[in-house]
Every structure is written in C-alpha cells, then in structure tokens.
C-alpha positions in Angstrom: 33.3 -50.6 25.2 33.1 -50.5 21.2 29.4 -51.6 21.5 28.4 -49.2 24.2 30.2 -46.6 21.7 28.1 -47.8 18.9 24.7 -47.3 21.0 25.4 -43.8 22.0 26.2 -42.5 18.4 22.6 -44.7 17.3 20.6 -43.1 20.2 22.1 -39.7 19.0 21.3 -40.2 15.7 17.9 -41.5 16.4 16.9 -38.3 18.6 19.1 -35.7 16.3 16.5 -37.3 13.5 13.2 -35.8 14.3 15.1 -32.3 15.5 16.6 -31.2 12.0 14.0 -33.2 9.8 10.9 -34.5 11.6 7.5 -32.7 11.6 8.4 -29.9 14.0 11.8 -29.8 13.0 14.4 -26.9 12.5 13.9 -26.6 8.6 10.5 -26.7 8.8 10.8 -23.2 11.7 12.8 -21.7 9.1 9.8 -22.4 6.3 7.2 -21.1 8.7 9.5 -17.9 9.9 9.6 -17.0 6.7 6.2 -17.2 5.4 5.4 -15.6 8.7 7.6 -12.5 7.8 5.6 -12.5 4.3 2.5 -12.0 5.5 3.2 -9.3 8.7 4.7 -7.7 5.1 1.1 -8.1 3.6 -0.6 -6.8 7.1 1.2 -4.2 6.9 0.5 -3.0 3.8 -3.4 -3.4 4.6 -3.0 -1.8 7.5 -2.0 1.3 5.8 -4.4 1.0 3.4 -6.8 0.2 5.9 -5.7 4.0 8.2 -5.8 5.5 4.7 -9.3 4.5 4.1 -10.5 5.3 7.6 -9.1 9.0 6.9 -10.7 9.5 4.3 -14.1 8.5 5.6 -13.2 10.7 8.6 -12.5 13.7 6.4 -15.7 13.0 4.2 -17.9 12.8 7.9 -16.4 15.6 9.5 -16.1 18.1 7.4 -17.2 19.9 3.6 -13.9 20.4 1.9 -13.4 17.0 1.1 -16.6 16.8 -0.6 -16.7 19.7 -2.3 -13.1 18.7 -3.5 -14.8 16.1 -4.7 -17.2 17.1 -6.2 -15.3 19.8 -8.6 -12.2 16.9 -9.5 -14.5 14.2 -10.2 -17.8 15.8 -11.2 -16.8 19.2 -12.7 -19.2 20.8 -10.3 -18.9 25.0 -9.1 -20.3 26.8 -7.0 -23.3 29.4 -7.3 -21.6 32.5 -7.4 -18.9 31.2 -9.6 -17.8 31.0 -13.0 -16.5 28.3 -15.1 -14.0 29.1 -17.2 -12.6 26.8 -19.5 -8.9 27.0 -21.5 -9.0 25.7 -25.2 -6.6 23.5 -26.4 -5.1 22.4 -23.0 -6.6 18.9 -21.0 -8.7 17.9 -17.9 -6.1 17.2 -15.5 -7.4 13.9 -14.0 -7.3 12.8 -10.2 -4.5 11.3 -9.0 -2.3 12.4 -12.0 0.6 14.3 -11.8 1.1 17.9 -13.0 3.6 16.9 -15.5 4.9 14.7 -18.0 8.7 13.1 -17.7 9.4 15.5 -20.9 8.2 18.5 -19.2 9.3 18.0 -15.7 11.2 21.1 -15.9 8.3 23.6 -16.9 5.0 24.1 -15.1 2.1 22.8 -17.4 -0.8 25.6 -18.0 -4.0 25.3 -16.1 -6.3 22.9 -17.5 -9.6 25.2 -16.5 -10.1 26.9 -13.8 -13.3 28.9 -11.9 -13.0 33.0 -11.5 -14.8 34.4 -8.7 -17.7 36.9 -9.2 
C-alpha cells in the first residue's frame, strides 16, 4: 500500500511538472498575458493616432478651412482683400502652443498680430 502511495504522489508530481513550469506552462501564460496587455496598450495608442491622422487628411480633402488655417498659422499668409497688421513688442504665437504661460494663467495674453478686414 506504501509503494502504491509513493507512485501516485511521483506520477502527480511528474504531470504537475510541465503544467506550472514546462514550455506551455502557467508562468509562462502569465508572461505572455502580460506582454499581450502591453501591446493592445501600444495599438491603441496608434490607433488613435492613426483616426487622428486620417481626420486630418479628411479635413484637408474635403474642404478649404483647413488649408487656409494652414496656411495663415504656419506660413503667415492673408488674404487679398486683407490687411496685415502687426503688434510691436508682443510674439508669434506658435501652433500647437498654448495662449498662456503658467505665470499668466490668470490674464489673457494680447494678440500676437492679427489681419483687419478692408
């Protein structure tokens, strides 16, 4: 009875072996789950980027705003029946930056330039 005891708890351990530590074992689900979770995290970041991207080349094929945004943030460009006026002493605001500074978050910052219509 001992020996048949003594076989059983060897067989278990034998076919517990490859389940918790063998090539398709438990520890290494829990690597792959979690690498797996990282990189839907990564899709879905491109993903976004990826509908942001696809908007914007929407918006630049369907219609003329975009462009002519465009055009006057990036390039400075008006229109021919406007006029450029430009404010001494106060800076370009740049695409993508925000109005104001930490320091003067509480008041608006003056107009950088600006165009008056004719």
């Amino acid at each position: 009875m001992r020996l048949l005891l003594i076989v059983l708890v060897l067989l278990t351990a034998i076919t517990q072996y490859p389940l918790w530590w063998g090539k398709g074992g438990w520890l290494r689900v829990r690597e792959l789950e979690a690498k797996l979770q990282a990189q839907e995290e990564v899709n879905e970041a491109l993903a976004a980027r990826n509908n942001a991207l696809a908007a914007e080349v929407q918006d630049l094929t369907a219609g003329t705003d975009a462009v002519e945004e465009r055009a006057r943030m990036e390039m400075g460009l008006v229109q021919e029946d406007e006029l450029f006026v430009h404010l001494p002493g106060a800076q370009a605001q740049q695409p993508g930056q925000s109005s104001g500074s930490p320091a003067s978050a509480g008041s608006p910052a003056p107009p950088s330039s600006g165009s008056v219509s004719r």
